[in-house]
N, C-alpha and C positions, 0 to 999 in steps of 0.2 A: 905120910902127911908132910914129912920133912922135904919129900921127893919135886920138882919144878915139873918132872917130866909128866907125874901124876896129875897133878893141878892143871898144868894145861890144856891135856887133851883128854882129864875123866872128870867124873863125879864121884865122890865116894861116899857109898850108900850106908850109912849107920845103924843100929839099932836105939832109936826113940823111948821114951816112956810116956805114957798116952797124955800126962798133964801135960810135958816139956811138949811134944807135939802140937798140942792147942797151941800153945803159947807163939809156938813158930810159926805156925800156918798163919794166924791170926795178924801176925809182925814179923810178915816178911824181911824187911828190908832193917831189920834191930837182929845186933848181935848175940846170939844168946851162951850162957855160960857151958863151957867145956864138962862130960862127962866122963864117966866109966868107962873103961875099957875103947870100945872101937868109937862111942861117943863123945872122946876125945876131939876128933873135927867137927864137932857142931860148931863150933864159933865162924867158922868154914862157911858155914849154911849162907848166910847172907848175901855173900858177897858171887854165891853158885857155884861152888867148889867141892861143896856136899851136900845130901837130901836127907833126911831123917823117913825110916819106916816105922810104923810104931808096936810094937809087941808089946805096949800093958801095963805089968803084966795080963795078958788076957788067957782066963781058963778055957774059953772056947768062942766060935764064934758066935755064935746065938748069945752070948751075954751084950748088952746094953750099955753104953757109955755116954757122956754127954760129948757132943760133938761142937765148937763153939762155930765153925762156920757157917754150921749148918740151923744151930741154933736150939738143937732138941738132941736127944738123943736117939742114938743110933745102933744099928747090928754092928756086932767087929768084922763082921765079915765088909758090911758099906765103907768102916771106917779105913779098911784095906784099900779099897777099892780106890778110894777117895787119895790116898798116900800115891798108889800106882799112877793118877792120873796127875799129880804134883809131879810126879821124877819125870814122866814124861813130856810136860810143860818144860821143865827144865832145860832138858834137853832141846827141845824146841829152840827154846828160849837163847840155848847154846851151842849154836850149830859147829863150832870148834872143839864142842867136846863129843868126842865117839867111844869113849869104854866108859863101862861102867861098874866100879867096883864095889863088893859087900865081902862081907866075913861069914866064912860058910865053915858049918860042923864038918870037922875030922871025918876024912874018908869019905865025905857025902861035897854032893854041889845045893844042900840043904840050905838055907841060914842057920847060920851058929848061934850059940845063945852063949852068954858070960852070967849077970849078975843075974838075969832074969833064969835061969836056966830052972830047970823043975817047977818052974809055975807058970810057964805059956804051955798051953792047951797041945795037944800034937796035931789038931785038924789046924790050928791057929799057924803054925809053922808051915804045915803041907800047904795052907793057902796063903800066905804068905811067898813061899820058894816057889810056888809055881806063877803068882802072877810076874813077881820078876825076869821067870824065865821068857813071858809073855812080854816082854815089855820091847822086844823089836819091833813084834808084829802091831802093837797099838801105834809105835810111832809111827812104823809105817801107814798104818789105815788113815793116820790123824792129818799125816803130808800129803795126801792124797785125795782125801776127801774134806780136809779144814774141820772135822768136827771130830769134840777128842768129848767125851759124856761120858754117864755108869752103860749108856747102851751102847755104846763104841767098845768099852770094858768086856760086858757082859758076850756080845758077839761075836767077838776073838775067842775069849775063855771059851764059847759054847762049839766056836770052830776047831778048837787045837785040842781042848780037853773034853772032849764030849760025855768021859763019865762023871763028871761035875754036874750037880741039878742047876737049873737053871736060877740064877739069884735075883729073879724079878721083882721086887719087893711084895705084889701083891700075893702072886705064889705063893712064897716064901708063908708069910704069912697065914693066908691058909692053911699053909700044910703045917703051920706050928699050931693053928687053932685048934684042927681038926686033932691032933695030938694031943692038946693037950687039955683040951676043955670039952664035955659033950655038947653037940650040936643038936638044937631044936631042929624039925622039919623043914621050917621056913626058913632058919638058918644055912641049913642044907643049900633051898634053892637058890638062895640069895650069893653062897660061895659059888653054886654051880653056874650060877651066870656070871657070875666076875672071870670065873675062868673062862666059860666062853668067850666072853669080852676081849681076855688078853691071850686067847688060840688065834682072835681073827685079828687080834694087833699084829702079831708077832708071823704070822700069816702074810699080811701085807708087810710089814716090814723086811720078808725074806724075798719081797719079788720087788721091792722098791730101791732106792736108788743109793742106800747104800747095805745093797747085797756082798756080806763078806765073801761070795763063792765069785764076784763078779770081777774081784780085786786081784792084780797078778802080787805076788810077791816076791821079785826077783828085787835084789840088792846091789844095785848098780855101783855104791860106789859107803865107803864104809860113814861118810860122812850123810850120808842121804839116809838109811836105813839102820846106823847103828849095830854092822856088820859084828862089831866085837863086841857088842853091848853083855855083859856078865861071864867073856869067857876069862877073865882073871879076876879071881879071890885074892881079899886081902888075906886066906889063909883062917885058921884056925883062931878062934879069940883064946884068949888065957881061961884054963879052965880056975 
C-alpha cells in the first residue's frame, strides 16, 4: 500500500463485504473507511488506486442479496459479475495502470480469504478466482468492440471456461424452477418456449457482430491488453 511503485502502475484488488460494496459502488467518488486485513486500501478506492470484490459473506451463489445499483435483488453469482465489470471499467478508466493485484490463498492463484474465511461458499470463491482470471480477455473484448455488459461477461466466461453453465439469467432461472418447485404442463410449455427464445438469441448472437470466436487476442503491448493483469499476489492474507 505503502509502495509509489504499486499505486502507480496497479490496482489493488481487495476483499469487500457486500453492505461496504453497496456503499462504494453507489459513491464512487467518497472515500470510504479503511478495513480488515487486505481491506485496508479501500480508502484507495476513490481516488482508483484500489477496487473492492465482494465475498459476503456469501454461502453460495444462488443466495440472493440486495443490490443498490441495480435496485432489487440479485443472484451472487450477477452480483460478481457486476464487481468484474467495475475493475474492468477501472482499468479502462486507467490506461496507466496494467497490473493487477489481489490476495490469493496459500499455495493456490485462488483468492484468499481472512476474516470471511469458513463462510464464503467454495463455488462462491471458484467464481469469483476464475472471473479474475478472465479479466484480460474482457478488457480486451471491451477495447475493441466499446461494449463492456453481463453479455460481454457471460461470452468470454462461456469462451475460456466452457464447463461453466451458462448464466443467462432466464436459464438460470428455469433450471432453478424446474429444481425446485413442480411444474404444471402448461408451465412446462411456457419454460420450453422461453428456452427456445433464448437458443435463437444466443444463436444469432454467435454469428453477429460481436462473435467472441471472431476476436483476435493477441497482446500487443501490456498497456493495451493488461499483459500482467493478476500475475502478482499480494500474497497470502494473515490467517
Amino acid at each position: 500500500m505503502k509502495n509509489p511503485a504499486i499505486t502507480k502502475n496497479g490496482i489493488m484488488i481487495f476483499n469487500d463485504n457486500h453492505e461496504q460494496h453497496n456503499i462504494a459502488v453507489s459513491n464512487p467518488d467518497v472515500q470510504q473507511p479503511a478495513g480488515g486485513n487486505n481491506a485496508i486500501v479501500r480508502p484507495l478506492e476513490c481516488k482508483g488506486d484500489s477496487i473492492g470484490i465482494p465475498t459476503g459473506p456469501y454461502s453460495s451463489l444462488w443466495e440472493m442479496k440486495y443490490y443498490t445499483p441495480a435496485g432489487q435483488d440479485e443472484y451472487v453469482f450477477r452480483i460478481i459479475d457486476y464487481a468484474i465489470i467495475r475493475i474492468v471499467k477501472g482499468c479502462l478508466k486507467n490506461p496507466d495502470k496494467h497490473v493487477l493485484y489481489y490476495s490469493a490463498a496459500e499455495g493456490s492463484t485462488d483468492i484468499g480469504l481472512g476474516i470471511f474465511k469458513h463462510l464464503v461458499g467454495d463455488d462462491v470463491i471458484t467464481r469469483i478466482s476464475l472471473m479474475l482470471k478472465l479479466i484480460p480477455h474482457i478488457f480486451q473484448k471491451a477495447r475493441q468492440t466499446g461494449r463492456l455488459d453481463l453479455d460481454v461477461v457471460d461470452d468470454i466466461k462461456d469462451r475460456y471456461a466452457p464447463h461453466w453453465e451458462t448464466t443467462h439469467p432466464t436459464k438460470e432461472l428455469i433450471k432453478e424452477r424446474n429444481a425446485t418447485y413442480p411444474m404444471t404442463e402448461e408451465e412446462m410449455d411456457e419454460a420450453d418456449k422461453e428456452m427456445a427464445e433464448l437458443d435463437k438469441e444466443m444463436a444469432e448472437m454467435d454469428h453477429g457482430e460481436y462473435d467472441s470466436s471472431s476476436i483476435p487476442l493477441p497482446r500487443s503491448s501490456a498497456q493495451e491488453a493488461i499483459v500482467q493483469a493478476l500475475v502478482a499476489a499480494m500474497g497470502p492474507l494473515p490467517q
